[in-house]
C-alpha positions in Angstrom: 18.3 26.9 -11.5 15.6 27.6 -9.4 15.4 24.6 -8.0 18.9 22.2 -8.1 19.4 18.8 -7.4 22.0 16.7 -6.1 21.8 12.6 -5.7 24.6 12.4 -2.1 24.6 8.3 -2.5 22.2 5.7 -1.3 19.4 6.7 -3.4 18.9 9.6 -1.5 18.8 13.0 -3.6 18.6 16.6 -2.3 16.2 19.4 -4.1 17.6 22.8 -3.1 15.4 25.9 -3.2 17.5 28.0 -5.1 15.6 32.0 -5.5 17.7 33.7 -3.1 17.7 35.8 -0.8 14.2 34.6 0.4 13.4 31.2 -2.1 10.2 33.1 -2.1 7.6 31.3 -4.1 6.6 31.8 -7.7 4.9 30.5 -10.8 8.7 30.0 -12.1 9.9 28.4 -8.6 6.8 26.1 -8.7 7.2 25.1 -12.2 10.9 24.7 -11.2 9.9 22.3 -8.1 7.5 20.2 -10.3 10.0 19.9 -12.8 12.4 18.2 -10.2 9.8 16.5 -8.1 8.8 14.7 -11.5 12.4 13.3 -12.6 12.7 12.6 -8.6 9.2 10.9 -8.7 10.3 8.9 -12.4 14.1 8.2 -11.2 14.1 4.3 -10.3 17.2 5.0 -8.6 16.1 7.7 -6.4 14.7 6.1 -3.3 13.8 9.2 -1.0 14.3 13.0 -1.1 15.4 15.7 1.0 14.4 19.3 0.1 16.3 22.1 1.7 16.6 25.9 2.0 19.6 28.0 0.4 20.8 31.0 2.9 19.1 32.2 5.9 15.5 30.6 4.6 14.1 27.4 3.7 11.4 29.9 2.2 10.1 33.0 3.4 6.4 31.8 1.0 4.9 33.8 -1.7 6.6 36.8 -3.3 5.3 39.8 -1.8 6.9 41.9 -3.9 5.4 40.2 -6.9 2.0 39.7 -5.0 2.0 43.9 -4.4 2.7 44.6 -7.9 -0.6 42.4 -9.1 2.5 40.5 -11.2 2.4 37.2 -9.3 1.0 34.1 -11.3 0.7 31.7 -8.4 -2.8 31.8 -8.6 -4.8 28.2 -6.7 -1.6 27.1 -4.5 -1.1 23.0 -4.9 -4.4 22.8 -6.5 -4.0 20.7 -9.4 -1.7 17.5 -10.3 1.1 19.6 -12.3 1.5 22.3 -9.4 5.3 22.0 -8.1 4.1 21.7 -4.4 1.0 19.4 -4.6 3.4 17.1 -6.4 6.0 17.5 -3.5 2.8 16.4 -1.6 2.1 13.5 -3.6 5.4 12.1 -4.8 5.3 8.3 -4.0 8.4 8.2 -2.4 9.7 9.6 1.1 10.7 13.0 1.2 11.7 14.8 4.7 12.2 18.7 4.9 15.6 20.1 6.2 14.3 23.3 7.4 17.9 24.7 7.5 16.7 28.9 7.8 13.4 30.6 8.3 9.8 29.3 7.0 7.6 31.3 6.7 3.9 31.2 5.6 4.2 29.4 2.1 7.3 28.5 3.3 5.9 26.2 6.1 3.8 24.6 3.7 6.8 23.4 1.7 7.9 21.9 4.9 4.6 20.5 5.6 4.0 18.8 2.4 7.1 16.7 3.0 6.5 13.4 4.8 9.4 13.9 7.6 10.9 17.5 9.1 13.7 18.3 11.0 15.4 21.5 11.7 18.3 22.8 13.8 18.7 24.9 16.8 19.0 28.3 16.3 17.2 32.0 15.5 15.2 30.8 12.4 11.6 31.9 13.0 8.6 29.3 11.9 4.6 30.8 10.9 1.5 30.4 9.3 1.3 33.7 8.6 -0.9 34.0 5.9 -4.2 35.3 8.1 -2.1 38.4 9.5 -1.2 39.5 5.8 -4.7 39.6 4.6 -4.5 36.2 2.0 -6.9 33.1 2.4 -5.3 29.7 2.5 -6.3 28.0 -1.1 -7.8 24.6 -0.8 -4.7 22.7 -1.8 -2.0 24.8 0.7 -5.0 24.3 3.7 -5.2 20.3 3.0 -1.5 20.1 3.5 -1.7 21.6 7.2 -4.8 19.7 8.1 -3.6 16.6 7.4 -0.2 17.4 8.8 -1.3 19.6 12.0 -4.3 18.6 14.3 -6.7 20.8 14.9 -5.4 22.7 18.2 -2.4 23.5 16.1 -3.9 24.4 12.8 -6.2 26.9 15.3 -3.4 28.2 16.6 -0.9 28.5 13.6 -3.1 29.6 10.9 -5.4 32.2 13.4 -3.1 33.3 15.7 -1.0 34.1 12.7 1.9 34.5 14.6 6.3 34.0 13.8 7.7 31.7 16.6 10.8 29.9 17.0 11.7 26.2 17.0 11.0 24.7 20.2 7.2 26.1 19.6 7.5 24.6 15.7 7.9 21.3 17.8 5.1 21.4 20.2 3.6 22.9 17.4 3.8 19.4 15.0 5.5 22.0 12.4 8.8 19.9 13.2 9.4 16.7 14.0 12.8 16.7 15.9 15.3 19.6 16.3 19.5 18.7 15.9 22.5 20.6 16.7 23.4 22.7 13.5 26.1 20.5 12.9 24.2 17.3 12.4 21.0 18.6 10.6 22.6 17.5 6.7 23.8 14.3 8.3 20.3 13.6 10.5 18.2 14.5 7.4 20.5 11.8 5.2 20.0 9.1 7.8 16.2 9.3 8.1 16.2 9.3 4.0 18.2 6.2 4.2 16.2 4.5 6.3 12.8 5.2 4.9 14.4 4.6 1.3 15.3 1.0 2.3 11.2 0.4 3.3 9.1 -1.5 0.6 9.1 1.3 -2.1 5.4 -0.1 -3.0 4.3 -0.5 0.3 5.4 3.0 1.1 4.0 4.6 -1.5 0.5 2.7 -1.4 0.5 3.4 2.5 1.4 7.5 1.7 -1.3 7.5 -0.6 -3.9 6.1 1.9 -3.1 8.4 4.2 -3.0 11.5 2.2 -6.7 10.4 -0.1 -9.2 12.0 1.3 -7.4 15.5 1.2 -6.0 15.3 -2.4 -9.5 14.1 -3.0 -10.7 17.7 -1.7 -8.2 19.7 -3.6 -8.8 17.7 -6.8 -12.7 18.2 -6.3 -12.8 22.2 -5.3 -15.3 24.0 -7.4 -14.6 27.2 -9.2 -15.9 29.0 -7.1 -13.8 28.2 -4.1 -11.0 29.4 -6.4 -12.2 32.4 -7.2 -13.2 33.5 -3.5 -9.5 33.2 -2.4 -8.8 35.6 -5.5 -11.1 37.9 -4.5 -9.7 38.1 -1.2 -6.2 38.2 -2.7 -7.3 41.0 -4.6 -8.9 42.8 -2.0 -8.0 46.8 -1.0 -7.3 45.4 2.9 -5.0 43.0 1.8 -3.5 45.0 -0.9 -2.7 47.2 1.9 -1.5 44.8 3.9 0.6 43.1 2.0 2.2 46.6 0.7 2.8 47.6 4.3 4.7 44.1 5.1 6.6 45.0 1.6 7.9 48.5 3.0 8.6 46.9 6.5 11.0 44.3 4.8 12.5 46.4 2.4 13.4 48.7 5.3 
């Protein structure tokens, strides 16, 4: 599965990204992640969720290699209610990111759509990479970092379009704490206990207050907005782009 899930107790269940070696995303892996983000979100005895990385990366973002061949079918990135990440976003109950390898680009999104983050100290490089490889940010995968990054950090994330490690994920806002590798799975549990036992209404009324205006812009984007961040997909500069990061990694 593409996606697996594992309930460790206390109503707390765990959704691994399962596409190794990168958990690169995909119209598959999204439909995958909504899959489990809807029996998560309809579970009455799942109280919080932890989503988590397989191997060296909690996800290294959009296929490349699918994106080079014109065969990737991610097309308007959390942009509508039945995409796997905007209802990561969404679901009514808490979730916090155990960003246990690399995020990168798409990747860091993920992370960002969860309500809580940790990660570990270590080598595992964090970016919003998107800018350097030539591909616009679609409404839905923007909304996420603005409501979760404030401006400075947006600036500098999405324009810099940088790879940096975790002590600058923190400053950063990408993070919210970093733990000894040892006690990330245990930290990650503890937060999901304790934000499972809050009023599950309350949370979930409060988490949508917070997050309305934004999924009011995604759900409102017009057509063309969609179609601008295909034509720019689609583009010969970031064709070329993204076929030169392609060779570089499969070097």
């Amino acid at each position: 599965m593409l996606v697996e899930s594992c309930d460790v107790g206390d109503g707390v269940r765990t959704l691994m990204l399962n596409r190794p070696p990168a958990n690169a995303i995909n119209a598959e892996f999204l439909s995958a992640l909504a899959a489990q983000c809807k029996a998560a979100r309809d579970d009455e005895n799942v109280r919080a969720v932890i989503v988590q990385g397989n191997g060296r990366f909690f996800s290294g973002g959009l296929d490349l290699k699918e994106a080079a061949s014109g065969a990737n079918r991610v097309g308007n990135l959390a942009g509508s209610r039945d995409d796997g990440l905007f209802l990561l976003w969404t679901l009514p109950k808490p979730t916090v990111a155990m960003v246990d390898g690399h995020a990168i680009a798409g990747g860091v999104i993920i992370a960002l759509a969860c309500d809580f983050r940790v990660t570990l100290e270590g080598s595992q490089r964090f970016g919003l990479n998107e800018v350097a490889l030539g591909l616009a940010f679609p409404r839905g995968a923007f909304e996420i970092a603005r409501l979760a990054l404030n401006n400075q950090q947006l600036r500098w994330a999405m324009l810099e379009a940088g790879l940096f490690d975790g002590p600058r994920a923190l400053e950063m806002g990408i993070v919210d704490e970093i733990v000894e590798p040892g006690r990330l799975e245990a930290r990650c549990i503890e937060i999901a206990k304790r934000l499972g036992a809050n009023g599950r209404l309350a949370y979930a009324h409060t988490k949508q207050r917070i997050q309305a205006e934004a999924v009011t812009r995604v759900l409102t984007q017009d057509s063309e907005e969609v179609r601008e961040v295909g034509r720019i997909t689609q583009s010969d500069e970031t064709r070329a782009l993204i076929a030169a990061q392609v060779n570089t990694l499969t070097r």
